[in-house]
Backbone as CSV, one residue per row, in Angstrom:
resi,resn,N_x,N_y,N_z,CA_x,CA_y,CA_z,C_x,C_y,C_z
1,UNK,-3.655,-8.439,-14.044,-2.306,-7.924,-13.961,-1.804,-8.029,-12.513
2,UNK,-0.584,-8.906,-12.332,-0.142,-9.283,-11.274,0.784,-7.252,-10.650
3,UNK,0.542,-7.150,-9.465,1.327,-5.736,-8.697,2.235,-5.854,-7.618
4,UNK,2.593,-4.696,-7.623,4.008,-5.241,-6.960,3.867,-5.007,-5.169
5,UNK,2.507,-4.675,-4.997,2.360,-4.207,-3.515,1.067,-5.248,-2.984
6,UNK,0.845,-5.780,-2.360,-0.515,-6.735,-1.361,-0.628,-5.888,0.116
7,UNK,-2.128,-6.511,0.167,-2.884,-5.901,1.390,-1.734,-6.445,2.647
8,UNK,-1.655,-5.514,3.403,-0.686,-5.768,4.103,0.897,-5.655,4.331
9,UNK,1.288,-5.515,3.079,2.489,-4.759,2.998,3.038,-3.510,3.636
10,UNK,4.430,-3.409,3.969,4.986,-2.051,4.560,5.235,-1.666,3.229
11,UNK,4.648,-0.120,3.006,5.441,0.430,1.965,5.527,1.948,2.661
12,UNK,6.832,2.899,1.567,7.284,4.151,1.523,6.459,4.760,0.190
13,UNK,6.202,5.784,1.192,5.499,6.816,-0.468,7.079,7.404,-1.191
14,UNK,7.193,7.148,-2.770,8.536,7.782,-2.863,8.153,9.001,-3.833
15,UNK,6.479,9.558,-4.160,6.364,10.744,-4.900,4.552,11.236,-3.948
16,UNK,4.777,12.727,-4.036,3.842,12.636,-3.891,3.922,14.020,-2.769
17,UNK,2.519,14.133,-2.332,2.432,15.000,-0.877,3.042,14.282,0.210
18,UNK,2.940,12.844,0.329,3.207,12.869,1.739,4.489,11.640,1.288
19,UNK,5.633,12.545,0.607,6.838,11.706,0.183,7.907,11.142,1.594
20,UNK,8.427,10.212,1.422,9.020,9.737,2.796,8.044,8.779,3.742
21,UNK,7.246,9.312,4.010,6.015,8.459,4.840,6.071,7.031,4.534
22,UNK,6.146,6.549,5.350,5.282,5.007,5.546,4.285,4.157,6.204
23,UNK,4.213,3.431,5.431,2.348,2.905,6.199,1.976,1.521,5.825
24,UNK,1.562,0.928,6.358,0.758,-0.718,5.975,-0.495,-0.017,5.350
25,UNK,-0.122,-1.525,4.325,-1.162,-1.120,2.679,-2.863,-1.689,3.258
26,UNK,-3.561,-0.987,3.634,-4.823,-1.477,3.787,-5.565,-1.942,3.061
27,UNK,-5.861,-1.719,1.686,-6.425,-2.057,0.477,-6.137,-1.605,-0.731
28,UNK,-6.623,-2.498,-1.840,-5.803,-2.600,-3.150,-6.864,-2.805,-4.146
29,UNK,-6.692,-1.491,-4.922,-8.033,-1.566,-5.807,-6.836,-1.876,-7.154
30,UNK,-7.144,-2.953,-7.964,-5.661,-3.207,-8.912,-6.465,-2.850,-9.753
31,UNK,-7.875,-2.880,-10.488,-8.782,-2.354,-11.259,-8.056,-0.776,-11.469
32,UNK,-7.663,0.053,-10.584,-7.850,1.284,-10.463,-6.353,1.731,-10.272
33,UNK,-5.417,0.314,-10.108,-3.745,0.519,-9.652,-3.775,1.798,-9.212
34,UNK,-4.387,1.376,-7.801,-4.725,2.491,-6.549,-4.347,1.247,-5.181
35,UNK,-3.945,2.009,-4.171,-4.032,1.104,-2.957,-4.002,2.190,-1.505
36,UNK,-4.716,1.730,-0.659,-4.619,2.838,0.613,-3.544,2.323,1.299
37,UNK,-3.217,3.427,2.294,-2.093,3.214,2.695,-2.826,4.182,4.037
38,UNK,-1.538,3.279,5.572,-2.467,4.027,6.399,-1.789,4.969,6.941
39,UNK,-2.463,6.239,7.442,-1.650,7.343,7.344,-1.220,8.265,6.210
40,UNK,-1.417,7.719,5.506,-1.016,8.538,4.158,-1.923,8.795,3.365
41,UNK,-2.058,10.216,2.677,-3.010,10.587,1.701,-4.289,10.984,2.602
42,UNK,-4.000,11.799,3.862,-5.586,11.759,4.452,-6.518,12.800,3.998
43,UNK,-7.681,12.840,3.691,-8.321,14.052,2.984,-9.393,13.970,3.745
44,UNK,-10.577,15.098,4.090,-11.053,15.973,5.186,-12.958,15.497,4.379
45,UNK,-13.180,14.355,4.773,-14.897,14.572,4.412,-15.710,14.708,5.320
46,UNK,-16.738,15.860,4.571,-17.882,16.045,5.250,-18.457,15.223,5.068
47,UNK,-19.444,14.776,6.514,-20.522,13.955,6.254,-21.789,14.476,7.283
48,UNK,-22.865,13.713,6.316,-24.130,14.177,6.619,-24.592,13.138,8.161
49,UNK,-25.251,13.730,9.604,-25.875,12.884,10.612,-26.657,11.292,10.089
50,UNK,-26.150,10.411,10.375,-26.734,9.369,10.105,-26.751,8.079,11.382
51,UNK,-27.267,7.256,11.181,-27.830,6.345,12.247,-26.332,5.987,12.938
52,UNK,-24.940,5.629,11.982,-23.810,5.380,12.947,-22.940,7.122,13.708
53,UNK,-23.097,7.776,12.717,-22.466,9.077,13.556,-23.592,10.064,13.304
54,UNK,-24.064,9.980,14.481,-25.759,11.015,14.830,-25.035,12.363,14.777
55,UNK,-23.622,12.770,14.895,-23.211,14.442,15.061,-23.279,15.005,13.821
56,UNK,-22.439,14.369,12.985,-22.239,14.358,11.037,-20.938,15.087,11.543
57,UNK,-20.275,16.046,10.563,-19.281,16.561,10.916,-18.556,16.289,9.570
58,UNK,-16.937,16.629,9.986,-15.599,16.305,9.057,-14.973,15.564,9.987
59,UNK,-15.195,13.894,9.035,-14.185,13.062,9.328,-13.186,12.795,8.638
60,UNK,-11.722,12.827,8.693,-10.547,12.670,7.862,-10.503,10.712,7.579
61,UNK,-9.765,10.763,6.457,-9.787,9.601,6.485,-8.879,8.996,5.319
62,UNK,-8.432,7.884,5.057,-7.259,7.502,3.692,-7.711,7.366,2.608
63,UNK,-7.327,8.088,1.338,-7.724,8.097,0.273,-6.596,7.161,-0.547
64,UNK,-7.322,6.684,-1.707,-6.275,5.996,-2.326,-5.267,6.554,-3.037
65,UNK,-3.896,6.355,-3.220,-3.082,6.623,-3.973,-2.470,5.888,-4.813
66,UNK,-2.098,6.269,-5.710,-1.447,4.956,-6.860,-0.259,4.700,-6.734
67,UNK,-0.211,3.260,-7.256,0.761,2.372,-6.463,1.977,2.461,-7.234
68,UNK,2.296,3.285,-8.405,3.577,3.913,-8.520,4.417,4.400,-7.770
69,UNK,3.300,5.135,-6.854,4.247,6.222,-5.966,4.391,5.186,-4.784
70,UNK,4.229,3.960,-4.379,4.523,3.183,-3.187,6.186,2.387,-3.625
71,UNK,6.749,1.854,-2.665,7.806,0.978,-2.651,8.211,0.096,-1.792
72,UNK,7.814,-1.158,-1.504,7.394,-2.198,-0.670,9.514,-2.012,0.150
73,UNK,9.131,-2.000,1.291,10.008,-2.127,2.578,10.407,-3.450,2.759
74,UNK,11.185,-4.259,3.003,11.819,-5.053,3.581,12.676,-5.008,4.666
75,UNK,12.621,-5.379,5.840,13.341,-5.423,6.652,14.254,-3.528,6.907
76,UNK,13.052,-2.634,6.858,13.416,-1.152,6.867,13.722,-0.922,5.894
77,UNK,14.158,-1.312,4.673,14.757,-0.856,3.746,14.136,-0.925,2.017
78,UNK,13.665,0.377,1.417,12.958,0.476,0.043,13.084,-0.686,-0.776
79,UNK,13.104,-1.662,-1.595,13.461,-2.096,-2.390,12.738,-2.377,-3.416
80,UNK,13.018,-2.761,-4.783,11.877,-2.832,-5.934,11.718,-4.604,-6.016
81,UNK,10.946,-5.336,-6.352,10.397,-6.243,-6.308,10.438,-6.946,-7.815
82,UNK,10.487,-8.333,-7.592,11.023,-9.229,-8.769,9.928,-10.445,-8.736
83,UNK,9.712,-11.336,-9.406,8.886,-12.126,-9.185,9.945,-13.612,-9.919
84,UNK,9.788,-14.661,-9.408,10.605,-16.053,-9.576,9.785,-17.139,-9.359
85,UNK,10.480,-18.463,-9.921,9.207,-19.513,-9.730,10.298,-20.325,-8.777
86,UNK,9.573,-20.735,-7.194,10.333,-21.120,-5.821,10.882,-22.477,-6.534
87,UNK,11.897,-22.770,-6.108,12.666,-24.464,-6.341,11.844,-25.623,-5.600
88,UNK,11.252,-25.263,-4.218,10.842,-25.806,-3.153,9.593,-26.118,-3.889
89,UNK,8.137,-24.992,-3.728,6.850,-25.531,-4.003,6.633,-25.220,-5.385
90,UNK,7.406,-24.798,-6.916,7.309,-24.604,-7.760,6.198,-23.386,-8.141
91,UNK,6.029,-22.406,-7.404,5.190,-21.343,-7.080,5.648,-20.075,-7.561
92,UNK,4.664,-19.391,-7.902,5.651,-17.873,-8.182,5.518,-17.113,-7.133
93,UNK,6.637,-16.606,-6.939,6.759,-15.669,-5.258,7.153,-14.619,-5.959
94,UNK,7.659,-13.592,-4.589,7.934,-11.924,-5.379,9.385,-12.204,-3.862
95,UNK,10.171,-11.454,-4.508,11.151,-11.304,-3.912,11.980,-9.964,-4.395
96,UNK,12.215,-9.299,-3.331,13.738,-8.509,-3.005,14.268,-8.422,-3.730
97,UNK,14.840,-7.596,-4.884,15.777,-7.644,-5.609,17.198,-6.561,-5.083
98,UNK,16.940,-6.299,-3.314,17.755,-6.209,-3.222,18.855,-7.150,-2.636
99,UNK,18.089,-7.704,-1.495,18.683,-8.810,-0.531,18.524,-9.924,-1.337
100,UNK,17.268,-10.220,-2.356,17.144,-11.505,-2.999,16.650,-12.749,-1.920
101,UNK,16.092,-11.874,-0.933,15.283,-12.877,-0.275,13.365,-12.471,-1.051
102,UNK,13.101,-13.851,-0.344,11.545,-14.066,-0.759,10.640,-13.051,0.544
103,UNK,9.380,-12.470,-0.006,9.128,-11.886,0.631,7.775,-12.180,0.950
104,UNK,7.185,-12.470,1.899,6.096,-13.354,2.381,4.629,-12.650,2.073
């Protein structure tokens, strides 16, 4: 199942705890139509002393959220996403359905 957000994308959370926020999409579990986002969704784990952090402690860190609640940014601005087959390389791209530009 093709989604409407990729690693790397700017998106806006538009539901949620941390509504308004935005963040580049770090990873994309589509199995799970979950994706991290950075800055957003941070939740507080304990962890046990181990060979990379000898202290252990609570490290915060991005949990995934589902990609309902994201909305890919263009040029600052929310927009929902369309998919078309290009004239040029006969390819399917995703594009803007607001500006109706292609979105890389």
């Amino acid at each position: 199942m093709k989604l409407h957000v990729k690693k790397g994308d700017t998106v806006k959370v538009i539901a949620g705890d941390d509504k308004g926020s935005v963040g580049r999409v770090l990873k994309v579990y589509p199995e799970k139509n979950r994706a991290i986002v950075e800055g957003v969704n941070i939740v507080k784990k304990h962890t046990k002393p181990n060979a990379k952090n000898t202290q252990g402690g609570i490290v915060e860190k991005e949990a995934p959220i589902h990609i309902s609640n994201l909305m890919v940014m263009e040029n600052n601005v929310p927009t929902r996403i369309g998919r078309r087959i290009d004239e040029k390389t006969g390819k399917l791209v995703r594009y803007s359905k607001k500006s109706g530009e292609v979105i890389k």
